[in-house]
N, C-alpha and C positions, 0 to 999 in steps of 0.2 A: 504494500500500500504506500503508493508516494506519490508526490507532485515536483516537477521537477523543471524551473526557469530557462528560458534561454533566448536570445537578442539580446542584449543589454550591448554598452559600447558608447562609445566619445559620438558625441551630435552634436553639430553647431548652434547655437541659438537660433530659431527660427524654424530649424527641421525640422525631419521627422524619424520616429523608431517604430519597430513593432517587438513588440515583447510575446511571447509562447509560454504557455504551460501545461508541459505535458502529463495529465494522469494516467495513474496505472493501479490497477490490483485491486481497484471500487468499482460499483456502480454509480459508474461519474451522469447517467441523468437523472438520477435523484437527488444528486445535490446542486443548491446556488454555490458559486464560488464568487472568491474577491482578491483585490487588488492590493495592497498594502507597500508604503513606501516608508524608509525609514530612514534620513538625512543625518551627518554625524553630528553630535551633540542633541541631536531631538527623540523623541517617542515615535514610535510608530504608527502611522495613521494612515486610513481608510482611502483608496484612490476612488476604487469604483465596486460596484456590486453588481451580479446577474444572477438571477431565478435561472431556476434548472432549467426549464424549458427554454428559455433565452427571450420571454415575451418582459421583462421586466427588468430594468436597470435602473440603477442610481451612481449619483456622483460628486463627491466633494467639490463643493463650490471654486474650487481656485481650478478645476481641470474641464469645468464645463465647459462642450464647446470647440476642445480642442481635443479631448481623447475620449476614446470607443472602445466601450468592452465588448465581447462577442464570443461565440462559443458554438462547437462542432463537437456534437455528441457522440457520430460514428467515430468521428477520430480520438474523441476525450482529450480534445483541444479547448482552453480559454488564451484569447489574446486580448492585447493592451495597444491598442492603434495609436501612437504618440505624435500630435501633429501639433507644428508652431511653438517648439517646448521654448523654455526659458532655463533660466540658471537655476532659480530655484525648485526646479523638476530634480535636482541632482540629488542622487539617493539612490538605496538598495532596493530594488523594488521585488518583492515578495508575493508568491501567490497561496492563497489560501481556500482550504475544503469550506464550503457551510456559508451563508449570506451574513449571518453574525456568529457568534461565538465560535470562532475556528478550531478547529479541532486535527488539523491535519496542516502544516507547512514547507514549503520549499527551502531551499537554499539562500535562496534571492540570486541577483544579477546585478551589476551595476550598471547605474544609468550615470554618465556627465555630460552636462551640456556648459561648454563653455568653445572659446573662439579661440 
């Protein structure tokens, strides 16, 4: 049972990234998954949310607008469509089992966006 990151990488301000997370060894459509990024010196916090089916997201106000969460059940793929990032995008970005209370996390990957 794991979830496991990957795209992360140096992006210029302005770009774009796609982040992947690949599950294994669940019944990855019964569960929402989520996005979580964690910057040094900060807490960890909430990017984005998706319902199992993928009819339902949510997303921290500082990412609306510019990134997409989305998800392929046959593949037990969630990705993170990162468009027009900023500097303060820069962080480990984490994917997690469950729509709240995680119960299951990745690795993370890193994200920097700087020039």
């Amino acid at each position: 049972v794991q979830v496991v990151e990957s795209g992360g990488g140096l992006v210029q301000p302005g770009g774009s990234l796609t982040l992947s997370c690949q599950a294994s060894g669940f019944s990855f459509n019964r569960y929402g998954m989520s996005w979580y990024r964690q910057a040094p010196g900060k807490e960890r916090e909430l990017v984005a949310q998706i319902s199992h089916d993928g009819r339902e997201v949510n997303y921290v106000e500082s990412v609306k607008g510019r990134f997409t969460i989305s998800r392929d059940n046959t593949k037990k793929v969630v990705a993170l469509q990162m468009d027009n990032v900023k500097p303060e995008d820069t962080a480990v970005y984490y994917c997690g089992r469950k729509w709240n209370a995680i119960d299951l996390w990745g690795q993370g990957t890193q994200v920097t966006v700087s020039s």
